[in-house]
ROKOL-212353 format. One line per 10 residues: number of its first residue (from 0); for each residue x negated, y, z of N, C-alpha, C. Coordinates in pm, whole numbers, always signed. Layout:
! ROKOL-212353
NUM	X,Y,Z,X,Y,Z,X,Y,Z  ... .
//
This chain:
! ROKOL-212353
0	+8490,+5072,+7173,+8482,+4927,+7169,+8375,+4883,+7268  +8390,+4809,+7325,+8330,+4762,+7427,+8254,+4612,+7399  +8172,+4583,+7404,+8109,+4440,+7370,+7965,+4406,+7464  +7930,+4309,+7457,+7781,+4241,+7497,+7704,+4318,+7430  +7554,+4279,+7470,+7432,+4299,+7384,+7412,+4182,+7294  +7498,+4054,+7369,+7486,+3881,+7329,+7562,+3909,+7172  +7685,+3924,+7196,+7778,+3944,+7048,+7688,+4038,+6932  +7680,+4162,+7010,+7632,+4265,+6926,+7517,+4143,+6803  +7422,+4098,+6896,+7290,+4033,+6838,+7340,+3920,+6736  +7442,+3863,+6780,+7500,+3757,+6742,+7587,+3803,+6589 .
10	+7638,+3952,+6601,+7680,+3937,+6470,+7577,+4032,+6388  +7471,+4134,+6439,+7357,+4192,+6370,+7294,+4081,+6291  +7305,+3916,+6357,+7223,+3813,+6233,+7311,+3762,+6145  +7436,+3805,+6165,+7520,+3744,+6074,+7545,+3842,+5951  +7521,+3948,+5991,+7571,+4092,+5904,+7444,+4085,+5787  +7285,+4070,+5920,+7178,+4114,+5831,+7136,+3963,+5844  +7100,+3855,+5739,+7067,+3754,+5728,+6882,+3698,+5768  +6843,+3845,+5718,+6716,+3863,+5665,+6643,+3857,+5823  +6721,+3879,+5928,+6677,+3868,+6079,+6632,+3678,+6092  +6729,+3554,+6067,+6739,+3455,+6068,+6571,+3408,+5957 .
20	+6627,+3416,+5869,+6541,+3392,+5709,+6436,+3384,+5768  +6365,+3510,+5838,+6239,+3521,+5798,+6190,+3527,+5951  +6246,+3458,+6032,+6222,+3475,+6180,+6183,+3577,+6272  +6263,+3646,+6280,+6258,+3769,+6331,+6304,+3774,+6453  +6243,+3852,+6542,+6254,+3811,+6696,+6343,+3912,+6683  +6423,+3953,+6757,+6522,+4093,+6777,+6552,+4094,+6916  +6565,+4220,+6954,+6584,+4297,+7098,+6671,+4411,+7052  +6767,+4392,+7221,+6851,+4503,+7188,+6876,+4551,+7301  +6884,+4700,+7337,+6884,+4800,+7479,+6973,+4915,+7464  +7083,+4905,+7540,+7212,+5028,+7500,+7093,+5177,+7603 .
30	+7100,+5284,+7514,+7072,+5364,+7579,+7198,+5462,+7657  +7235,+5520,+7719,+7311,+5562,+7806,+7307,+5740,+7791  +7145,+5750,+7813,+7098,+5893,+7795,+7124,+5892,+7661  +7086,+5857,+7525,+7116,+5896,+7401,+7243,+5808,+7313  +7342,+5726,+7410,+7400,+5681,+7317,+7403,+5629,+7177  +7255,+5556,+7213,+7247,+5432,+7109,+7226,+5322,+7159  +7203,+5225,+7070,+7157,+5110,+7070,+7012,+5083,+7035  +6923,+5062,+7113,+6778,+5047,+7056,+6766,+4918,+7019  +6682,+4915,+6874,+6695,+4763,+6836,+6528,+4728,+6794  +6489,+4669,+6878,+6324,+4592,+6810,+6337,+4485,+6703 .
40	+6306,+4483,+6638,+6243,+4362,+6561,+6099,+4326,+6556  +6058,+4191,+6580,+5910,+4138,+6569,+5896,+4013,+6501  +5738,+4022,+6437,+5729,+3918,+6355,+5581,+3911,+6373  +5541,+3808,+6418,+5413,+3807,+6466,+5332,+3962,+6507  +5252,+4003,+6458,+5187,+4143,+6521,+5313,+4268,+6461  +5346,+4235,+6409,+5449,+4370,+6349,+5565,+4389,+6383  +5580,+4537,+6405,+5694,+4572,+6511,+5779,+4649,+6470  +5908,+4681,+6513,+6018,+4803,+6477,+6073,+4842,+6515  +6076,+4943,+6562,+6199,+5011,+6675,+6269,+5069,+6605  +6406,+5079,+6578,+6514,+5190,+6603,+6627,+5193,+6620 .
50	+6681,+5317,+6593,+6783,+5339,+6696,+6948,+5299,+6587  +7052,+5257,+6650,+7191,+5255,+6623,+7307,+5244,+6675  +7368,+5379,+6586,+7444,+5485,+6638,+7563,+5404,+6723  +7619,+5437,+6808,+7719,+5360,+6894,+7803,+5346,+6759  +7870,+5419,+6706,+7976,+5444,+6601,+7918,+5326,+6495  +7804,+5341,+6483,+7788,+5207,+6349,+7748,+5101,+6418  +7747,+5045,+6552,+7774,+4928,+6622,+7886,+4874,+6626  +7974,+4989,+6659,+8137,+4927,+6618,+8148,+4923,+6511  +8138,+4927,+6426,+8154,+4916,+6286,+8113,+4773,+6222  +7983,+4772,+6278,+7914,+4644,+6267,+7971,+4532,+6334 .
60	+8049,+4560,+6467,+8144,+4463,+6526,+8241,+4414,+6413  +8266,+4503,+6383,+8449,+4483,+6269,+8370,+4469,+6157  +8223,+4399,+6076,+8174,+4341,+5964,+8101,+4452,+5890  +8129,+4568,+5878,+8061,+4654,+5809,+7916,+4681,+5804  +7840,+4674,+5746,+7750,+4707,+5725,+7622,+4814,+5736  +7565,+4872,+5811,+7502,+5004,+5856,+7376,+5002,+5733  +7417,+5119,+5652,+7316,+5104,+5520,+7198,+5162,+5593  +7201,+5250,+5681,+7042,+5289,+5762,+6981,+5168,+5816  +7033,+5026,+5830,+6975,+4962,+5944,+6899,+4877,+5854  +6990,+4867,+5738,+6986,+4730,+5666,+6845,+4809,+5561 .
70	+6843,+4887,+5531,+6725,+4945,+5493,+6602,+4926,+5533  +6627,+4979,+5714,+6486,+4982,+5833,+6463,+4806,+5813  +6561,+4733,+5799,+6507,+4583,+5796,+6463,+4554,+5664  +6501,+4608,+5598,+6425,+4539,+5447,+6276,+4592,+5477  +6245,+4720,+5504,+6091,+4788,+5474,+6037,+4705,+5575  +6090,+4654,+5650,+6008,+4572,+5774,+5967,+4424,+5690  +6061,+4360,+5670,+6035,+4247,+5581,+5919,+4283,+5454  +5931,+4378,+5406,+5847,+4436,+5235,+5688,+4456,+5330  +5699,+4487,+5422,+5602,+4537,+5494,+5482,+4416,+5533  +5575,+4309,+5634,+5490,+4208,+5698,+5480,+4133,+5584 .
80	+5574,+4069,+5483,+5516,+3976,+5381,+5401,+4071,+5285  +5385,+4147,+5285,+5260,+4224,+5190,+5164,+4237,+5282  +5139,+4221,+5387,+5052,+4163,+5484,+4959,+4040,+5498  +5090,+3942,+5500,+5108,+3815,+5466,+5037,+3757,+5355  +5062,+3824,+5248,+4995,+3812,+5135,+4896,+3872,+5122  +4852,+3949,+5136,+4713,+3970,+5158,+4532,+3937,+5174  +4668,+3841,+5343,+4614,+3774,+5431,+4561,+3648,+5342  +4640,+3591,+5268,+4620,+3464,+5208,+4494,+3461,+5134  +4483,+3613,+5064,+4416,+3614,+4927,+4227,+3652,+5027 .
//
């Protein structure tokens, strides 16, 4: 399957909500040498790199869900708001 980096991003916020919600910057870079997709997420100082698999990009094209990704984004979210909160106190 063949697609943008534009679409890809476009349906990664639709798939994972929690990108939108909580303002999450996202970056995305097809690697060539390893046949993935490198994906950043940022949220003020806090950062995330990783990687997804060509095979669960298409997948993610056609709605499915990548339970590795959607994971790496929750601990990112659990992460900066316990920061966040912290910060307050």
């Amino acid at each position: 399957m063949t697609y943008a980096k534009e679409a890809l991003a476009e349906k990664l916020t639709e798939v994972y909500p929690e990108i939108t919600k909580h303002d999450l910057i996202l970056s995305l870079n097809f690697s060539d040498k390893k046949n993935v997709w490198v994906i950043g997420l940022k949220k003020g100082e806090h950062e995330l790199k990783t990687y997804l698999e060509k095979k669960d990009a298409d997948e993610c094209m056609n709605g499915v869900k990548c339970i590795y990704l959607g994971i790496q984004i929750g601990q990112f979210v659990q992460h900066f708001e316990e920061d966040e909160a912290k910060a307050r106190t």
